[in-house]
N, C-alpha and C positions, 0 to 999 in steps of 0.2 A: 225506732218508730214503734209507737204501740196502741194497738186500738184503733185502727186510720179507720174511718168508715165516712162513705162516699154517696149519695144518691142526687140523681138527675132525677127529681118528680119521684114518680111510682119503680124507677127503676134503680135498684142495689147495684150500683158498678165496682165498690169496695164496702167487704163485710169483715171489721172485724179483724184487720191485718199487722201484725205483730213481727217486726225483725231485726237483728242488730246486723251492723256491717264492722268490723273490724281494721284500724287504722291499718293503709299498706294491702287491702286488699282489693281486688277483684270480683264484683259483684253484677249478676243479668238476672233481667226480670222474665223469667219464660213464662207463657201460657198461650192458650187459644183466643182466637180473635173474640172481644169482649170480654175477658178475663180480669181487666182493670189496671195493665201495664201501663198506659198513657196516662189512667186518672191516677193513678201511684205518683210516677213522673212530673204530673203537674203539683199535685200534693207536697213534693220534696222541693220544687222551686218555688211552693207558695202562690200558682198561681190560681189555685178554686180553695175553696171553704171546705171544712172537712171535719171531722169531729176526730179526736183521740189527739197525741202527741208525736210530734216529729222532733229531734236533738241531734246537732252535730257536737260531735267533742264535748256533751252535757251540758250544750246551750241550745234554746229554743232557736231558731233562726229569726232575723229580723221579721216583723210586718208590714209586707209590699201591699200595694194598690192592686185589685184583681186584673189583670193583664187579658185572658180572655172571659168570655160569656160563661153563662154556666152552662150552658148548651155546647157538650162537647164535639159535635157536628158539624159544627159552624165553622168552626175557625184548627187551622192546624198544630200542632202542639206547642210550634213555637213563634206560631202567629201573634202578631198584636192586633188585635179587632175591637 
């Protein structure tokens, strides 16, 4: 992942977010409530829009149909709405 950056309207949810994950391993998203764990999460299944790039095994992942709203409020992470 590099570059993911996220915004709901006037609000930054992801700035900016850069990581690799190594095959075989074990990887958790920590942070404080708002911090961007859920828009991260949805970002990696493809479900909101997002600017920067996401690659598993140095392939982009397909392109789904958006699954929830971009109002991340709304609907729960692995709701369909």
């Amino acid at each position: 992942m590099q570059g993911l950056t996220k915004r709901y309207g006037e609000v930054l949810a992801v700035d900016d977010l850069s990581f690799a994950v190594l095959a075989g391993t074990t990887t958790a998203l920590l942070g404080a409530n708002g911090a961007g764990k859920t828009t991260t999460l949805r970002a990696i299944c493809n479900t909101v829009r997002t600017t920067g790039e996401i690659e598993f095994d140095a392939h982009a992942p397909p392109r789904r149909p958006r699954l929830t709203p971009e109002n991340p409020s709304s609907c729960g992470l692995f709701a369909y709405c």
